[in-house]
N, C-alpha and C positions, 0 to 999 in steps of 0.2 A: 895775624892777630885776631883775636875771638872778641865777640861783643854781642851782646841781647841787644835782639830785636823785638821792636812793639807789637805787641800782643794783638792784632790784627784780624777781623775774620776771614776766616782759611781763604784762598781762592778758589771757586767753584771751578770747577775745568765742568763746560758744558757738557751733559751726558748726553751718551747716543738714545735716541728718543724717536719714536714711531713721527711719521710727517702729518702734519693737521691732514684731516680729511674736508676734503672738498663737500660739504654737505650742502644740499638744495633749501633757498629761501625764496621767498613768495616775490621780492623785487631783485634789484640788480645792487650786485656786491662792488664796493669799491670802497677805497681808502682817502680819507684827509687828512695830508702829511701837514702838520705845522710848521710854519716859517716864519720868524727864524727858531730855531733848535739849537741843540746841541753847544759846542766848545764857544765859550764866549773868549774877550782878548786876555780876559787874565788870568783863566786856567790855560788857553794856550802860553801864554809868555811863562807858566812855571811848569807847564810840562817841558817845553824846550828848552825852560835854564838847566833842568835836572840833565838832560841829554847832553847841552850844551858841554854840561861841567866834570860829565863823565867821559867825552870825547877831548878835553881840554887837560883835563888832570888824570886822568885815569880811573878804574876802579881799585875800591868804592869809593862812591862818595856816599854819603850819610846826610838822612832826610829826618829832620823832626816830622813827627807824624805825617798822615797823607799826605803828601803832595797836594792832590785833591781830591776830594770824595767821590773815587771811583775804585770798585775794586777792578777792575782791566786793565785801568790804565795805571795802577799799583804793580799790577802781576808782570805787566810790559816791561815797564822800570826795573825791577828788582832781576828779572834776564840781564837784562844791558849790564849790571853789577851798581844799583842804588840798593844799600841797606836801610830800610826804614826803621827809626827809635824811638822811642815814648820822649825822652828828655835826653839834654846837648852829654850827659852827666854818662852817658852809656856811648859816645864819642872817643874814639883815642885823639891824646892828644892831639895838638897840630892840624888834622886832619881836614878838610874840607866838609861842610857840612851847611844844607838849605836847608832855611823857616817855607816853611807851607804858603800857599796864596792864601791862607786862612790870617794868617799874620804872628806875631807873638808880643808879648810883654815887653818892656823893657831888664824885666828881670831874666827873662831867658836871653836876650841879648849881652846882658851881662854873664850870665854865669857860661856863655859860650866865650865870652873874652877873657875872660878867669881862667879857662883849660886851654887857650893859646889855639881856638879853633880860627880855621879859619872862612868866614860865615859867608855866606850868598844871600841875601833877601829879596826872596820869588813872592812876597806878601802881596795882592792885587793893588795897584796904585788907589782904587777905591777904595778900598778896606785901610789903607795908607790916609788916606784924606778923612776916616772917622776918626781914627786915631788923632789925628793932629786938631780935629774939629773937639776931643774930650782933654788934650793938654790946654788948650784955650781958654775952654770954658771953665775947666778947674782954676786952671791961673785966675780967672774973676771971679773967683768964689761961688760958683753955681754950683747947683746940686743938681747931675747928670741921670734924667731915668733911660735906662738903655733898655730899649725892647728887642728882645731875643731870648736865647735859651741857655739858660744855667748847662754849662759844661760844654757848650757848642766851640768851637776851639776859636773863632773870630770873636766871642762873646768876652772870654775869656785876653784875651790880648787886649781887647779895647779896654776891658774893665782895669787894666794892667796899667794900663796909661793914668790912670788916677783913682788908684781905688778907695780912696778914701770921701773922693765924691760922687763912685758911683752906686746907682739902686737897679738892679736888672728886672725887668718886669716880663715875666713872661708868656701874658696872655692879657684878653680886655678882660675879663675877672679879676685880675690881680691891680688893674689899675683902680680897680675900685678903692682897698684894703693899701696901695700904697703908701708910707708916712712919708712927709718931706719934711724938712726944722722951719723952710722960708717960704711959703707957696710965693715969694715975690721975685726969686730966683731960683726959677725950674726952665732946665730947658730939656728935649727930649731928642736920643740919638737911636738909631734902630742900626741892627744886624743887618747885611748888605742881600741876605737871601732870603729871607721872609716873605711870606705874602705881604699882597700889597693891600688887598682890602681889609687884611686881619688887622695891618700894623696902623692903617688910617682907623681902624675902628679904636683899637686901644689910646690910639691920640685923642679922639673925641672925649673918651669917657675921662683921659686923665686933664683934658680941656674943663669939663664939667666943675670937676673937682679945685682945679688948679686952673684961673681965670688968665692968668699972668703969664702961664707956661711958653716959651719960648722956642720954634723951629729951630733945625737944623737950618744952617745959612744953604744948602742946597738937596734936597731930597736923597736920603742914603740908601733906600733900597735901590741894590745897582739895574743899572740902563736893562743888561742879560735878565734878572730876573724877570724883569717888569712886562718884556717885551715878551718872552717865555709865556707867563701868566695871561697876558694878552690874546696872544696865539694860540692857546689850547681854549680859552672861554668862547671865542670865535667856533673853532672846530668842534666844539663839546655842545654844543647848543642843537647842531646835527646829527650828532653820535649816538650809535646804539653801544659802542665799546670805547672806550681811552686807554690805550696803552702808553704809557711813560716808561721810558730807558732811561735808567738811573740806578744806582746805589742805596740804597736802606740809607746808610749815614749820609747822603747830599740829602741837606735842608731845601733846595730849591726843586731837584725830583721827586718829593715827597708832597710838596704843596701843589707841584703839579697836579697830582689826583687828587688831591680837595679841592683845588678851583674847577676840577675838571666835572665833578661830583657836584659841585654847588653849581656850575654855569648849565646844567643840561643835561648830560651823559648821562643814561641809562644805568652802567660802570665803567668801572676803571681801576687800574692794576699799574704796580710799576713790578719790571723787571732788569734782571740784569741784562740777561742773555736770549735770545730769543728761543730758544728751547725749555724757557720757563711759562710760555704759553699754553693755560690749559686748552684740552680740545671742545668744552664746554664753558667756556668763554666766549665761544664764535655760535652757540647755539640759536637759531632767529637770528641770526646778525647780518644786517646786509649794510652798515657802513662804520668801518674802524676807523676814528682818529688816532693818529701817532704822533709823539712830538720825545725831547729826551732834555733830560738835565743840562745847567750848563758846564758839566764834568764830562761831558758825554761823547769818546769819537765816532763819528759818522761812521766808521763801519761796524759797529753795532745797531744803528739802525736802520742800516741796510738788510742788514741779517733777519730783521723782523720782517722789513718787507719783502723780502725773500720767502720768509716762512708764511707769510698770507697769504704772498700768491699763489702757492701750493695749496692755498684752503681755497682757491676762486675769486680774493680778495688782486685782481691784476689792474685793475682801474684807479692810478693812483693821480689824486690830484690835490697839487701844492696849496695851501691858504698860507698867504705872505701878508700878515698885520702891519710889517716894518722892514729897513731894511739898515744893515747896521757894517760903520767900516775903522768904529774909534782902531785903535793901534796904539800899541805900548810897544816901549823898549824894552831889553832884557836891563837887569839887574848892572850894577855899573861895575863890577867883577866881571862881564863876561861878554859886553857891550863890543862890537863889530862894525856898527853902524848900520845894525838892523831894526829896524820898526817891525812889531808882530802883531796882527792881529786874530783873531780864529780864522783858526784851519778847515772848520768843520761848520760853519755860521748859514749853510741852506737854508 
């Protein structure tokens, strides 16, 4: 049976590419691997449901959009036989079919019960807990500012959960200009991948404004991002280079190199693959920091420090800000009596 797939950017298959040159600088070349990196517990838990559900039912199963914002570990998936779709609507009947760790609407849970799918939700239990923190606070009549980014697909699912009282704000600029009907009942919810100093500044300014404005009951950027952020402003403060292993669409490997940029770093670049390092990126460089999204598996960044050592870059040493062991279950369709946490969490 045929069915369109989500329009996706292509996967780059790495191309064969001359090896960095080992070029001479004035001091001694070495690396600052950021820790912790990489796969946090609730992209692992929905990359292994998608495994899970393709070793348990067969192929395909069918994925609303990324799984998670990685094109590798996309390209991984869709071998194994996961087809990925824009909406449940492009689903054959019956069929098995995962929501994203991103999460989704109530309405896309319905119209997946409408066509007799039958659904897995890989949503991250964080992104689970705004959700339930914006049906709340709707139920009391509050007027919800959600800081994040129009069309970001977690933005989008929370806004879903009560859209009639939310406002998305997507920057501290915008907090300026935003209307409320009650400044007496304003509380504020943020996207779980954001910077952290971005989304404390936009609170301030909409503090200024809105006296009364009310926290979330427990801080929503997730533990991963934070500690992420954490890690690379450490490492960047010593850095002549930042490289981030991430995806263009991960919101959290993208903010990488802006806190990387704001805390220090000389520069900094995200890549997918380590064959997207230019050879004039390491020009004068005598210390790379590296760290990667939390979408990110560990042997891609392996890959990169692979590819430095070849540039003279062989002196790698760990900076550990934190150390992290939460653990989620799979989904309750697929449940074993396994706990998961990241696979990849260096």
């Amino acid at each position: 049976m045929s069915t369109s797939v989500v329009r996706l950017p292509s996967p780059r298959v790495p191309a064969a590419r001359g090896r960095l040159q080992d070029t001479p600088v004035s001091g001694h070349k070495k690396v600052l691997l950021a820790s912790p990196r990489g796969y946090c517990a609730g992209v692992d838990r929905a990359v292994i449901a998608v495994e899970k559900a393709l070793e348990r039912f067969g192929a395909p199963v069918y994925v609303r959009k990324q799984i998670v914002h990685n094109i590798h570990v996309v390209t991984e998936l869709e071998a194994q036989g996961a087809i990925f779709v824009d909406e449940v609507d492009e689903v054959p009947t019956g069929a098995h079919v995962v929501f994203s760790a991103h999460g989704v609407s109530p309405a896309v849970v319905s119209a997946a019960s409408d066509r007799g799918l039958n659904a897995i939700d890989a949503t991250c239990p964080l992104v689970t807990k705004v959700h339930r923190e914006a049906v709340r606070f709707a139920r009391d009549d509050f007027e919800i500012l959600l800081i994040g980014h129009d069309g970001h697909e977690e933005v989008e699912g929370t806004a879903g959960e009560a859209p009639d009282h939310v406002t998305v704000v997507n920057s501290p600029d915008e907090a300026d200009t935003v209307v409320v009907k009650d400044p007496s009942k304003v509380v504020w919810l943020s996207q779980t991948t954001l910077s952290v100093d971005e989304t404390m500044e936009t609170v301030r300014r909409l503090r200024e404004r809105f006296p009364q404005l009310q926290d979330p009951p427990s801080d929503d950027i997730c533990y991963a991002t934070q500690n992420r952020q954490v890690a690379i402003k450490k490492v960047a403060a010593d850095a002549d280079l930042v490289i981030v292993v991430g995806s263009a669409n991960s919101s959290n490997s993208v903010r990488l190199v802006e806190v990387a940029l704001e805390h220090g770093a000389k520069a900094a670049y995200r890549v997918d693959y380590a064959d997207e390092i230019e050879q004039s990126w390491l020009d004068g460089v005598e210390t790379v920091g590296v760290t990667s999204g939390a979408s990110v598996p560990e042997v891609l960044v392996q890959e990169v420090l692979d590819a430095l050592s070849g540039a003279g870059f062989r002196d790698v040493e760990q900076v550990r800000t934190a150390e992290e062991d939460l653990m989620f279950s799979l989904p309750k369709e697929l449940r074993d009596g396994r706990a998961l946490g990241g696979r990849s969490r260096a």
